[in-house]
C-alpha positions in Angstrom: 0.0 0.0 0.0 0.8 3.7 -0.3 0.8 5.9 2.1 -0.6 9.5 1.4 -0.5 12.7 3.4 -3.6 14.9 3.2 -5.5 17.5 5.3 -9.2 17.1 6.1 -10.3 20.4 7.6 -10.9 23.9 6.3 -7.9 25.9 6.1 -4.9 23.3 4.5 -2.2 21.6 4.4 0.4 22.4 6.9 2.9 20.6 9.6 3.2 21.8 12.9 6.7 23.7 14.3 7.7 20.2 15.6 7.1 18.4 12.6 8.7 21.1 10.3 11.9 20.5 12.8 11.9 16.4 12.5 11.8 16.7 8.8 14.8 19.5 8.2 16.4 17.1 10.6 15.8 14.1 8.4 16.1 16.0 5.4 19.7 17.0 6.9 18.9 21.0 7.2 18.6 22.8 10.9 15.4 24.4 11.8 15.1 28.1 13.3 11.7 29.8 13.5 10.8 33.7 13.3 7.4 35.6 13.8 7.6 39.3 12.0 7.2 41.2 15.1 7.4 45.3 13.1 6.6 46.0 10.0 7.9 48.7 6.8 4.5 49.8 6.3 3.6 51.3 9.7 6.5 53.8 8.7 9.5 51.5 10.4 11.0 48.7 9.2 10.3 45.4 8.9 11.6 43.0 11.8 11.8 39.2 12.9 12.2 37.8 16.1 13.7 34.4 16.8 10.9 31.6 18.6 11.6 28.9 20.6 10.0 25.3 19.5 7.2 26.1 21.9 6.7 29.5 21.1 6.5 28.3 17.2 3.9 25.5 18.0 1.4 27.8 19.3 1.7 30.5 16.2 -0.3 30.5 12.9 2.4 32.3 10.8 6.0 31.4 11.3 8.8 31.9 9.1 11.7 29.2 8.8 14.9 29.9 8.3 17.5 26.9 7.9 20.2 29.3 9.3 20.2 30.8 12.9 19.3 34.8 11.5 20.3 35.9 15.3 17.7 37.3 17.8 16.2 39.6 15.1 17.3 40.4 12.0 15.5 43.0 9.3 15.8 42.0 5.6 13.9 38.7 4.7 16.3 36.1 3.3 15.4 34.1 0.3 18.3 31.6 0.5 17.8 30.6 4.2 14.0 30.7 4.2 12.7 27.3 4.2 8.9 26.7 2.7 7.7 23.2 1.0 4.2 23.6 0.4 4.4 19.7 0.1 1.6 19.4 -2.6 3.0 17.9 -5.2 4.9 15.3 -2.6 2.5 13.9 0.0 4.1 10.5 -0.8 7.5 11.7 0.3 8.7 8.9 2.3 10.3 11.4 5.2 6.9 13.5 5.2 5.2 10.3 6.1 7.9 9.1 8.2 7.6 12.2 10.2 3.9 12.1 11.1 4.0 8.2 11.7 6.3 8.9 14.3 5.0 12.2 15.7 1.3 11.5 15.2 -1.6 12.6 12.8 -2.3 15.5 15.8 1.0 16.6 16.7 2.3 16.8 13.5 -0.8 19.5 12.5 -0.1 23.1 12.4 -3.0 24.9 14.0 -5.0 25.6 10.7 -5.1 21.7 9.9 -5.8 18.2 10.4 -3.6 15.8 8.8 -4.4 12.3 8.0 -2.5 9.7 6.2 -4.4 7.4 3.9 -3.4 4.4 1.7 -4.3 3.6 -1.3 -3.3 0.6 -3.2 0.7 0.2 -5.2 0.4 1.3 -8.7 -2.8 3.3 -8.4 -2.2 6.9 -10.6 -3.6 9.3 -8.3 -4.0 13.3 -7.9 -5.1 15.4 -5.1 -8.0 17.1 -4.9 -8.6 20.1 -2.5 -11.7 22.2 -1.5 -11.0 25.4 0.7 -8.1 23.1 2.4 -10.3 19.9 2.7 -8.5 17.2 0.6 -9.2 13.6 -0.7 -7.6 11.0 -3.1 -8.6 10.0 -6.2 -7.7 7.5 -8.7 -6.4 9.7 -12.2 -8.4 9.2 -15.5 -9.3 11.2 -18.8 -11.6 14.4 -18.5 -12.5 16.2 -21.8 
């Protein structure tokens, strides 16, 4: 069988701050999480402050950085900015690996509920979403 992230609430896809951790660590990339505290358009400039693991767990938006970026830092950083949307690799063997061992619940970010279905080997399959709900199905022709 294959096994097959997905998310079955409103709202989407997402891990948790513990479960984006595990998989860096698997993936072989360190973890750091920032929340942007001040903002350019209020007539300052913009700035991100570091989060602990607990801190990051109980935020909706958090930024991950695979470099420590200090206590704050100003100027967002493409090269050390993690994001993986994941949607095109909900099979990914260290994705499942990482909810199997952390748990369908814990490895949820606040805005979802993942769940890991199988389906049988050799199916073609897609993804199909609904304002964040998603469900498997089997690919065919549509004209």
């Amino acid at each position: 069988m294959k096994k097959i992230a997905i998310n079955k609430c409103y709202g989407g896809f997402g891990l948790s701050a513990k479960a984006t951790k595990l998989y860096l660590k698997k993936i072989g990339k360190k973890c750091f999480f920032y929340k942007q505290t001040k903002y350019s358009h209020n007539g300052g400039k913009d700035e991100y402050s570091k989060l602990t693991l607990e801190q990051a767990q109980k935020e909706h938006f958090v930024s991950v950085y695979t470099k420590d970026m200090g206590k704050t830092f100003s100027k967002w950083d493409n090269k050390y900015s993690w994001y993986e949307s994941f949607y095109d690799n909900r099979d990914d063997k260290l994705l499942i690996e990482t909810i199997e061992e952390l748990g369908e619940k814990e490895s949820s970010s606040q805005l979802a509920e993942i769940k890991i279905v199988e389906i049988p080997n050799g199916i073609e399959w897609e993804l199909d979403e609904y304002d964040g709900v998603e469900s498997i199905h089997e690919k065919h022709r549509s004209w």
